[in-house]
C-alpha positions in Angstrom: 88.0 -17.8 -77.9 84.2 -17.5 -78.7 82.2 -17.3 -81.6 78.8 -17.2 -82.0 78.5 -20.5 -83.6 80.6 -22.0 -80.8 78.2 -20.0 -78.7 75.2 -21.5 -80.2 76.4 -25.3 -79.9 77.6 -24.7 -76.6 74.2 -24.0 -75.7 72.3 -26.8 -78.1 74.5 -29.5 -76.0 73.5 -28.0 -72.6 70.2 -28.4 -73.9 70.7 -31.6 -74.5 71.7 -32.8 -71.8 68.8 -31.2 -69.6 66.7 -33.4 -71.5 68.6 -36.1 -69.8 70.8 -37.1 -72.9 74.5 -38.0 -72.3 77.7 -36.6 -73.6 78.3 -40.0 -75.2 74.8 -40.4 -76.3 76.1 -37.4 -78.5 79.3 -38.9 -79.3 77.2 -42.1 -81.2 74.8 -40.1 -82.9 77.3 -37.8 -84.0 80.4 -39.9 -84.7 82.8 -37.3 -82.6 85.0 -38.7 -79.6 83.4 -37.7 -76.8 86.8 -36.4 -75.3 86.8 -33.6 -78.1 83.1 -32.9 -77.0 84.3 -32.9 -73.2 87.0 -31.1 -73.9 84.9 -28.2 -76.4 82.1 -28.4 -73.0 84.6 -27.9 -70.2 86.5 -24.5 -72.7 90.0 -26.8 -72.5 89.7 -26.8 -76.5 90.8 -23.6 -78.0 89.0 -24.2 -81.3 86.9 -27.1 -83.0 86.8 -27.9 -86.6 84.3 -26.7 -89.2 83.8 -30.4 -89.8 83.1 -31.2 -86.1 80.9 -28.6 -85.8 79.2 -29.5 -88.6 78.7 -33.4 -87.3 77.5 -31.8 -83.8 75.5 -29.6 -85.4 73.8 -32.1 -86.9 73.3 -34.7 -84.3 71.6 -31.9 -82.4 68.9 -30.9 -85.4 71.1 -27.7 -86.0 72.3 -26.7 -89.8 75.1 -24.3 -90.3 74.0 -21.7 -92.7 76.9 -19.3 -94.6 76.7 -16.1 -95.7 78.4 -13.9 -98.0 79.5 -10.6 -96.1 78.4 -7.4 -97.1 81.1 -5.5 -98.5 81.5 -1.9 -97.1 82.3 -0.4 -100.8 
């Protein structure tokens, strides 16, 4: 399953990698295992912590931002 944050770091770690970065340079700056970040890249990971994300997130100069949702009432 997909979710637009997933979405979005899925994307920021192709990125990086175009610009000739490794998987494990990723796993040092960010202090995950590089077989969860394999394992997130190749979809064999059905979901990834909050935490992890967070750590990716980041490494890659990302920040997770959180909203209230708007109530329908």
């Amino acid at each position: 399953m997909t979710t637009p944050v997933t979405d979005e770091l899925y994307e920021a770690i192709l990125e990086w990698q175009t610009k000739g970065r490794s998987l494990y340079q990723l796993s040092k700056k960010s202090g995950v295992s590089g077989p969860v970040i394999s394992r997130f890249m190749s979809g064999e990971r059905e979901g990834i912590r909050i935490q992890t994300i967070d750590k990716l997130a980041t490494a890659l100069g990302m920040a997770l931002l959180f909203r209230k949702k708007k109530s329908n009432a």
